[in-house]
C-alpha positions as a LaTeX table, in Angstrom:
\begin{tabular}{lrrr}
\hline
Residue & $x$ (\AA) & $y$ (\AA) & $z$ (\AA) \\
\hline
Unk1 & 0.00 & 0.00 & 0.00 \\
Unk2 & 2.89 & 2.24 & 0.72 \\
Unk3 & 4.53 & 1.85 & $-2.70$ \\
Unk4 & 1.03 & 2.92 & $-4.48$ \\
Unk5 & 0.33 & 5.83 & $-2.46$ \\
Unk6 & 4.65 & 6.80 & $-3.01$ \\
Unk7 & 4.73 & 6.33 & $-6.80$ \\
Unk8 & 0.92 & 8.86 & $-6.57$ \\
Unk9 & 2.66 & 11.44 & $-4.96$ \\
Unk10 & 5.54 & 10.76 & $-7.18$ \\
Unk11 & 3.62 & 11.50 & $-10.40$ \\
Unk12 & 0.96 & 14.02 & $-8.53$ \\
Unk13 & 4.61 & 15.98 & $-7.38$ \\
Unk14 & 5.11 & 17.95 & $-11.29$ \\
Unk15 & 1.58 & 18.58 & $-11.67$ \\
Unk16 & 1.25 & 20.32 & $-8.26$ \\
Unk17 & 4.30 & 22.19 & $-9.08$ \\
Unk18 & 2.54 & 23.61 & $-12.32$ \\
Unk19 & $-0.18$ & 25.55 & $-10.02$ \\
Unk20 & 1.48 & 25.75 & $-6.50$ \\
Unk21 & 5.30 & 27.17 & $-6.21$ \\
Unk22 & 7.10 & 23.81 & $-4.67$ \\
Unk23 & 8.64 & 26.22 & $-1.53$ \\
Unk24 & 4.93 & 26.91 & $-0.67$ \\
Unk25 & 3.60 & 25.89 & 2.94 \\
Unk26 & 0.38 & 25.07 & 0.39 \\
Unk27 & 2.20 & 22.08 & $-1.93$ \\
Unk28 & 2.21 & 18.89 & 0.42 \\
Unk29 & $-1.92$ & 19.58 & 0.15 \\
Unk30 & $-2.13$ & 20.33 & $-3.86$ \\
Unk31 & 0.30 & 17.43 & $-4.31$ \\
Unk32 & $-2.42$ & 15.12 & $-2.06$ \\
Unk33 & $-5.32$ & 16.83 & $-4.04$ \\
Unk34 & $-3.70$ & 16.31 & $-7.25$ \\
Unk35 & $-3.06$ & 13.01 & $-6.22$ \\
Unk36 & $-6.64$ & 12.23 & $-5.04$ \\
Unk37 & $-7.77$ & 13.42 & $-8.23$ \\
Unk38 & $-5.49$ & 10.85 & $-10.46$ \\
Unk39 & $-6.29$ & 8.30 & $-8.10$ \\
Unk40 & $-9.96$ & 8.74 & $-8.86$ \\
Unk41 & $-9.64$ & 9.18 & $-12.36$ \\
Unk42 & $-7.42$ & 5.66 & $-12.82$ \\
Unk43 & $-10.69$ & 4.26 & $-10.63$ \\
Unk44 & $-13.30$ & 5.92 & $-13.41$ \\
Unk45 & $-11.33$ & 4.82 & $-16.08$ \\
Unk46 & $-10.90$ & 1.18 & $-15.09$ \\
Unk47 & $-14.60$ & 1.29 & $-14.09$ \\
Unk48 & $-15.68$ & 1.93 & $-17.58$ \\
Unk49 & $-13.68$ & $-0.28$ & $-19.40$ \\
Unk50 & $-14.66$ & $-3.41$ & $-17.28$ \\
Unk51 & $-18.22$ & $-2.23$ & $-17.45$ \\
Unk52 & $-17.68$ & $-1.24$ & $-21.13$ \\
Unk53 & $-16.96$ & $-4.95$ & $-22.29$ \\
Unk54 & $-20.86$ & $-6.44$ & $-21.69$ \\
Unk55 & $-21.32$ & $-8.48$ & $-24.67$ \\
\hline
\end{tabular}
């Protein structure tokens, strides 16, 4: 469980830094947000193609 939420904040780390300057007392919470949001969107994604495949 470690590893997944790591390699989320890994890749949610850039896109934070787009919108929040990484020396702001702000980043640690865009970088979760940002992270919440991939999370969520891998979730929706997988979702729909499981549920896509009714044949």
């Amino acid at each position: 469980m470690g590893v997944i939420i790591r390699l989320l904040l890994f890749v949610a780390a850039p896109v934070a830094a787009l919108f929040v300057a990484r020396d702001s007392l702000n980043f640690q919470i865009a970088q979760v947000f940002f992270a919440m949001m991939i999370f969520i969107a891998v979730g929706v994604i997988a979702a729909f193609w499981a549920g896509g495949k009714k044949t």
